[in-house]
C-alpha positions, 0 to 999 in steps of 0.5 A, spaced: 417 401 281 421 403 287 429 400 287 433 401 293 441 402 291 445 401 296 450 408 297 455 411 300 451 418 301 445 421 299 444 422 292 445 419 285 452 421 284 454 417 291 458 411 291 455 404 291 455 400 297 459 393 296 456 392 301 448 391 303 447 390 310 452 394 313 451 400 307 451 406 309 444 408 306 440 406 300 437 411 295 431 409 293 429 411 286 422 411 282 423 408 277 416 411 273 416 417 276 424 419 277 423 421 283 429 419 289 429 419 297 435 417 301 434 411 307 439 411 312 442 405 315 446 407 320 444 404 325 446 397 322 454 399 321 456 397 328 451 392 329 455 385 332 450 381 328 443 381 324 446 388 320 442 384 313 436 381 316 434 389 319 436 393 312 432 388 308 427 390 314 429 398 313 428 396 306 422 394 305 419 399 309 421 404 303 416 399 299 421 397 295 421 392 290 428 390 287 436 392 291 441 393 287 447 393 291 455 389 290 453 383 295 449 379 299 451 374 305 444 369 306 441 372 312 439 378 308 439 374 302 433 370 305 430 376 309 429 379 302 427 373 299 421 373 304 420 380 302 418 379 295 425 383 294 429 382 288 437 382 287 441 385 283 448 384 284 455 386 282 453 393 282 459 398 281 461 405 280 455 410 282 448 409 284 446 413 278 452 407 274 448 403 278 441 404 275 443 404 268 446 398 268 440 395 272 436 398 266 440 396 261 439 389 264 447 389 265 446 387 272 445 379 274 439 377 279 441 374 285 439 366 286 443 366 292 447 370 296 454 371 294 458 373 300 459 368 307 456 372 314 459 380 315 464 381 311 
């Protein structure tokens, strides 16, 4: 399975996101095979409005299956939903912290967005 984490930079040694729609990029991670690539998001950060809704675009176009990122407001919580793309939320530290929490099933599944609008 392919999960998208939001990131500050490239690689697993990156700082998570907080932040999904206006995330810098996300590191998608294969789980089965370890393999990583990085997806950017850049063209979303100076976006007025709709930043979620294109990086739930952004995301699964990459086929990911699960996000893992800090928080979500509910246009791109909704968009993900409608993607089949789960949400795991509170992730801290770096992405490769991120995933081992996610593993280790540290990490909530989100029934709904966390956060109002941008932030």
């Amino acid at each position: 399975m392919k999960i998208a984490i939001t990131s500050q930079g490239n690689s697993l040694d990156s700082s998570i996101d907080p932040r999904f729609g206006r995330a810098a990029g996300f590191v998608i991670v294969d789980t089965e095979t370890g393999e990583t690539s990085f997806a950017d998001n850049a063209q979303n950060l100076s976006l007025p409005q709709g930043a979620g809704i294109q990086a739930a675009q952004n995301v699964a176009a990459t086929g990911a299956k699960a996000v893992i990122t800090g928080h979500v407001g509910p246009k791109a919580f909704l968009a993900l939903e409608k993607g089949r793309i789960d949400i795991y939320l509170g992730a801290q530290g770096t992405v490769a912290q991120a995933l081992e929490a996610f593993k280790a099933g540290q990490l909530d599944k989100a029934d709904s967005a966390d956060k109002e609008g941008h932030w």
